[in-house]
C-alpha positions as CSV (number, residue, x, y, z in Angstrom):
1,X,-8.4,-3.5,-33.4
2,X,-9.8,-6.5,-32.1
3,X,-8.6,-6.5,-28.8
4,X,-10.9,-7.7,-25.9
5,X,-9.6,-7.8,-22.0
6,X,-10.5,-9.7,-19.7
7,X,-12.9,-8.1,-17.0
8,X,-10.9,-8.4,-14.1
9,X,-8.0,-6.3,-15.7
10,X,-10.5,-3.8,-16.8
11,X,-11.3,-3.4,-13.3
12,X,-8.0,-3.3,-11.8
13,X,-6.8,-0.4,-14.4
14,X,-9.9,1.2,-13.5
15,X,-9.1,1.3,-9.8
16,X,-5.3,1.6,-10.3
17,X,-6.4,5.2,-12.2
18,X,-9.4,5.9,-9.7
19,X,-7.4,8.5,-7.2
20,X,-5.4,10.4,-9.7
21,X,-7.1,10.3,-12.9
22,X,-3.7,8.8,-14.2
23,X,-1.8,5.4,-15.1
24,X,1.7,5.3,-15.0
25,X,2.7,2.5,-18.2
26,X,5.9,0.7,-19.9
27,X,5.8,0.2,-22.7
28,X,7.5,-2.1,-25.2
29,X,7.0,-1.1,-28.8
30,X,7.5,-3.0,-31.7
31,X,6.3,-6.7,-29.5
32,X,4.9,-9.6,-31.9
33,X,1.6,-9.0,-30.4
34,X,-0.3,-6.8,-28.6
35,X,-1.0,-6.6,-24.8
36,X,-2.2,-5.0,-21.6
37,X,-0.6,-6.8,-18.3
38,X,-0.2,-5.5,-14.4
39,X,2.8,-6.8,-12.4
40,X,3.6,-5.6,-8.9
41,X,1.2,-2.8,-9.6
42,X,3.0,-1.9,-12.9
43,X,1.2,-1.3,-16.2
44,X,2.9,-3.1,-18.9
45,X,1.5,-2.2,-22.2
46,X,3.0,-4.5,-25.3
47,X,2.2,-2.8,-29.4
48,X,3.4,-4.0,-32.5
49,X,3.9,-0.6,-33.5
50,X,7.2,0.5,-34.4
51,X,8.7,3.6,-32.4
52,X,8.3,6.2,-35.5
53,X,6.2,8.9,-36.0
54,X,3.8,8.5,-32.7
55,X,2.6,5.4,-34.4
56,X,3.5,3.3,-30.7
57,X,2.2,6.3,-29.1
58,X,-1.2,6.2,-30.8
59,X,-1.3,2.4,-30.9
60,X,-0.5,2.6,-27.0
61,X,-3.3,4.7,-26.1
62,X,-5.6,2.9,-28.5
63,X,-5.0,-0.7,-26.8
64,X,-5.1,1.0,-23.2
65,X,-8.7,2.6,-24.2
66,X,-9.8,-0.8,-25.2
67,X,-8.4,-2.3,-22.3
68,X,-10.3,0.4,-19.7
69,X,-14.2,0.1,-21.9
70,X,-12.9,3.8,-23.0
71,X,-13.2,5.6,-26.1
72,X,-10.0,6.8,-27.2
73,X,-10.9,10.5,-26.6
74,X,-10.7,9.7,-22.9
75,X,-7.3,8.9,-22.9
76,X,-4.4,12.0,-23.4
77,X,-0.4,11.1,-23.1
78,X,0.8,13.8,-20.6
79,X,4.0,12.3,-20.7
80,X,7.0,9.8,-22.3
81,X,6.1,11.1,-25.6
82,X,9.9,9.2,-26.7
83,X,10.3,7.4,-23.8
84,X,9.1,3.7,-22.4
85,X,7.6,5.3,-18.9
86,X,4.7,6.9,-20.1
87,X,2.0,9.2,-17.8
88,X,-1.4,8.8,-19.6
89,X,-4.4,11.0,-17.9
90,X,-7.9,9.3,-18.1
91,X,-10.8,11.5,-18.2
92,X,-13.4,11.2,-15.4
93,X,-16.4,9.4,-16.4
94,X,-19.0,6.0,-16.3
């Protein structure tokens, strides 16, 4: 995945999962392209994943590790597991 964020949204989803150790996403699977935005304070994460399998899941969490400097590992899907509103937990660390 060659995805690289710009620092400033790095920062904000950094502070946005500072006091909870959580980000609150929606997600649109299946996008021509993929993408990390905030608006109004909402994470919107776009994959080019289909829906199937846990392959937008995995493809979610992937892009939203890149997004934060994380390693994957970092990142768990508490949950949304088949839904768009998605509760990911991000480990404490850096």
């Amino acid at each position: 995945m060659k995805y690289r964020p710009d620092p400033a949204l790095t920062e904000a989803l950094r502070a946005l999962a500072a006091p909870t150790g959580r980000l609150e996403l929606r997600v649109t699977p299946g996008a021509s392209r993929d993408a990390v935005a905030i608006a109004d304070e909402v994470v919107q994460v776009r994959v080019t994943a289909p829906p199937a399998d846990g392959a937008a899941n995995e493809a979610v969490l992937r892009l939203l590790a890149a997004a934060l400097g994380r390693p994957r590992r970092d990142l768990s899907l508490l949950r949304g597991g088949t839904a768009r509103i998605k509760l990911v937990a991000v480990a404490p660390g850096q």
